[in-house]
DRENDREN-894505 format. One record per residue: x, y, z of N, C-alpha, C in turn; residue in one letter. Coordinates in steps of 0.05 Angstrom, whole numbers, plus 32768, in hexadecimal, padded with zeros to 4 digits. Layout:
REM residues N
XYZXYZXYZA;...
This chain:
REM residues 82
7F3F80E57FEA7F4B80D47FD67F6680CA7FE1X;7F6780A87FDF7F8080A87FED7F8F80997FD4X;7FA9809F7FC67FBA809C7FBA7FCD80817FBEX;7FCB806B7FAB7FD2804F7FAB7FD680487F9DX;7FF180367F967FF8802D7F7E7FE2801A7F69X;7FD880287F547FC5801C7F4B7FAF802E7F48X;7FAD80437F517FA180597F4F7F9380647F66X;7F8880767F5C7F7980877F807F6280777F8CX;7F5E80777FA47F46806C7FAA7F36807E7FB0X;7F20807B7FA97F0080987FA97EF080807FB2X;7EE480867FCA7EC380827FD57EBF80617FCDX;7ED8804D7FD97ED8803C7FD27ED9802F7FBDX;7EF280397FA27EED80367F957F11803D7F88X;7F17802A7F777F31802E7F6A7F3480437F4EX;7F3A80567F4E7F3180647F3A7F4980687F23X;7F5480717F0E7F66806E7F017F5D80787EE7X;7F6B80837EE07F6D80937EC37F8A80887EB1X;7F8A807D7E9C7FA180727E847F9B80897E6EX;7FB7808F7E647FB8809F7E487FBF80987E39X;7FB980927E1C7FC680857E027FC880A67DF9X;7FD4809C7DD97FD780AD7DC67FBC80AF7DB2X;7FAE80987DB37F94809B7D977F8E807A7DA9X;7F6F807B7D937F5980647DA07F63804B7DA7X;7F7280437D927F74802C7D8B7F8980217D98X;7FA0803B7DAA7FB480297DC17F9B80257DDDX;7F8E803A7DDB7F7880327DF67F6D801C7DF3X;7F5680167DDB7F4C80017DE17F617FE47DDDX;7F767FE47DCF7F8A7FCF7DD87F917FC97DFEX;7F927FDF7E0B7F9A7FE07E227F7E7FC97E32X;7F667FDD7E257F4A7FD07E337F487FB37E2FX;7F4E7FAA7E117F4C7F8C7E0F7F637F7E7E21X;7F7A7F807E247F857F7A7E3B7F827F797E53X;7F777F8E7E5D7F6F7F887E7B7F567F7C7E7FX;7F447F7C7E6C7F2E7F6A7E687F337F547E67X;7F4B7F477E5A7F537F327E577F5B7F1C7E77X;7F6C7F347E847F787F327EA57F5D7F367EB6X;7F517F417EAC7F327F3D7EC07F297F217EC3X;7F277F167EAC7F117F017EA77F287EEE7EADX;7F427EE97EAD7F4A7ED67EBE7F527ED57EDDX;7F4C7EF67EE87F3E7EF67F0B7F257EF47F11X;7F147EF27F007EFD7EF57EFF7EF97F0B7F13X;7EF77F227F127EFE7F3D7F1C7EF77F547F0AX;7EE57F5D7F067EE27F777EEE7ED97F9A7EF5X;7EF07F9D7EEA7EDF7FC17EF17ED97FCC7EDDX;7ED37FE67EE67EC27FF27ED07ECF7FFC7EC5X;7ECA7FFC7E9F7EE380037E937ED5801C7E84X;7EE380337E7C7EDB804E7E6A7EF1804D7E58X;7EE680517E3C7EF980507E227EEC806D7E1BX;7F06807E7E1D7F04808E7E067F1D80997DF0X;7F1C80A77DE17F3980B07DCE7F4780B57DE1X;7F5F80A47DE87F7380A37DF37F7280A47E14X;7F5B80937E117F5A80977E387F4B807F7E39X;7F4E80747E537F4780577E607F49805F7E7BX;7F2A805D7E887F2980677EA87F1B80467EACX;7F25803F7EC57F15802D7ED37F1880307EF6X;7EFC80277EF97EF180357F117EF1800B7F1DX;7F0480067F397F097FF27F427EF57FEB7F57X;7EEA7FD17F677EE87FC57F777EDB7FB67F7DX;7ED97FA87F927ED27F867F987EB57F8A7F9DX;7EA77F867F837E897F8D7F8D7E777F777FA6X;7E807F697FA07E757F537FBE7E787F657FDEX;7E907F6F7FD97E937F7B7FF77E8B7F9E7FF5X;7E837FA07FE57E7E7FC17FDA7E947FD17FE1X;7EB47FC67FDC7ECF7FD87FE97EE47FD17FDBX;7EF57FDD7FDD7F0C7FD97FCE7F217FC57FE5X;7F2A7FAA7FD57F327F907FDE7F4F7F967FCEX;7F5D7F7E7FE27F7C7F7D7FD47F7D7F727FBEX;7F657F637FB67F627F5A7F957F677F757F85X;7F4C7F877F8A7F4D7F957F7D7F6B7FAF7F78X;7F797FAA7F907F947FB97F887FA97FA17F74X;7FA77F907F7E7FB77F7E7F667FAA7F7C7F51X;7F907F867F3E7F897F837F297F977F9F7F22X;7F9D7FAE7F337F9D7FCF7F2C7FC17FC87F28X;7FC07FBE7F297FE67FBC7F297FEC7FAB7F10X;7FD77F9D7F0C7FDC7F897EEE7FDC7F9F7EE0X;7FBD7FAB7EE47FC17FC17EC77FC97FD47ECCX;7FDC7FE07EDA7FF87FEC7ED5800F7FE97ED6X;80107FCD7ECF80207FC07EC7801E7FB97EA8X;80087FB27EA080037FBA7E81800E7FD37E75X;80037FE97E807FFF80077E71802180047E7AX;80357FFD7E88804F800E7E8C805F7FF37E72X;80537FDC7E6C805D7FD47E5380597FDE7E32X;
């Protein structure tokens, strides 16, 4: 696992764990970066649960993790630190 702003990378793959307090700051977080997805047209995989938001990152065309996908990873922690 190698450690990168934006979260860890695993087996080609941007990995990242977010903590709220209750559901409803998570899935606020999710509709936002869903929001920043669909205007990179860029999507990862998102996990909602009580107080957690994991998304697993990368450039499925090249099956690897791309500098896109570290600048999407920096939008949305750039969200969660607002």
């Amino acid at each position: 696992m190698v450690q990168n702003k934006g979260g860890d990378v695993v087996d080609n793959h941007i990995e990242k764990e977010y903590k709220f307090k209750d559901f409803k700051s998570a899935l606020n977080f999710v509709n936002k970066i869903g929001e920043i997805s669909e205007e990179e047209n860029h999507h990862p995989n998102i996990y909602l649960e009580y107080g957690k938001v994991k998304i697993i990152l990368w450039t499925h065309s090249q099956n690897k993790v791309t500098e896109l996908d570290f600048k999407l990873a920096k939008k949305f922690d750039d969200i969660y630190g607002n």
